[in-house]
N, C-alpha and C positions, 0 to 999 in steps of 0.2 A: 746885583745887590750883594754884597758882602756879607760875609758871615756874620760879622759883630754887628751888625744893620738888621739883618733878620732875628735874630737872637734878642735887640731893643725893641724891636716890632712885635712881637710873640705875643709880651704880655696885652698889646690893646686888640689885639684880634682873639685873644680868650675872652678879654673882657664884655667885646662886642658880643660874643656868643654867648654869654651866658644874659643877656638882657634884653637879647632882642624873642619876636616871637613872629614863629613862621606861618603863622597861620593866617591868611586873609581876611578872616572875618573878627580879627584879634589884633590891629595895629597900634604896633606900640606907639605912634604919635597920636591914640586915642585914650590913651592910660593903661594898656592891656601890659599884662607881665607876664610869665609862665613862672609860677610857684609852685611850692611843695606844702602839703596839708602834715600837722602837728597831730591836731587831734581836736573832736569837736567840742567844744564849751558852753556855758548854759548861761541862760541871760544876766543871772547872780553871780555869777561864778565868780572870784576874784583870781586873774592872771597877771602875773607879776610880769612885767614886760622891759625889754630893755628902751635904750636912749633912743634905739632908731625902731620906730616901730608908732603903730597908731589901734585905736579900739574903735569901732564904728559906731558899737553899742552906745556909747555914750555922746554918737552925733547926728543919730536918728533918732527924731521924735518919740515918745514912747508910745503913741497911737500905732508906728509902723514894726515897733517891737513882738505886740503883741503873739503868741505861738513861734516866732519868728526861732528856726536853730540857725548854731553861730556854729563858725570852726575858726581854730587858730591856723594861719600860715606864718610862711615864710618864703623869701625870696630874695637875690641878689641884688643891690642896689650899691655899685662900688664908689667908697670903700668897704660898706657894709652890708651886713647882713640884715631886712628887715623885715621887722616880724606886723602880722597887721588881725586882728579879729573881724570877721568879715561875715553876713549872714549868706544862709542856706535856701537854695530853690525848698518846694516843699515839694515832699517824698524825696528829697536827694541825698544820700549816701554817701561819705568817702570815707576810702582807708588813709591809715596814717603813710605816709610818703607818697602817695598819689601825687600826681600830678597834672595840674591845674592853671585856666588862666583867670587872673585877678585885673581887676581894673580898681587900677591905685588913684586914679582921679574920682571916681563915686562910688558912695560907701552902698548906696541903696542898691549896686547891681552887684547879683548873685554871682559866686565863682560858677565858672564853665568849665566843664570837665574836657579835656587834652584829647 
């Protein structure tokens, strides 16, 4: 392979890395992602979100809300960056940049800690 062939190649083998996830009990053809935690928010809270990005809060019943904590993520989704408000195991804890796997296909299942 050529130099100027590996160098056109680069960018889609970053890309693959940063979206896939290695963990077996986490495949990505299941919805799973490895994100990064923002910081956790509260069921009122009002978060200003960008264009690529979704609230769960507001796609789960509010019988399943009830005590329920949220935290904001984030995660690579190329070309962008997407941000998603996603609920909390109970008694679960994260810091801000942890990192975490989310499952982008259902809002009802809790992040799973990396």
């Amino acid at each position: 392979m050529t130099p100027t062939r590996c160098l056109l190649a680069l960018p889609l083998v970053l890309l693959g890395a940063c979206t896939t996830t290695p963990d077996a009990q986490h495949p990505m053809d299941q919805g799973w992602r490895v994100a990064h935690v923002d910081h956790e928010v509260a069921l009122d809270e009002s978060t200003p979100l960008v264009r690529f990005s979704e609230d769960c809060r507001s796609l789960m019943p509010s019988a399943q809300t009830d005590g329920v904590r949220w935290a904001l993520l984030h995660f690579r989704r190329p070309p962008e960056e997407v941000f998603r408000v996603v609920p909390l195991k109970d008694g679960q804890h994260l810091k801000e940049e942890q990192t975490v796997y989310v499952n982008v296909d259902n809002c009802t299942q809790a992040v799973e800690r990396r």
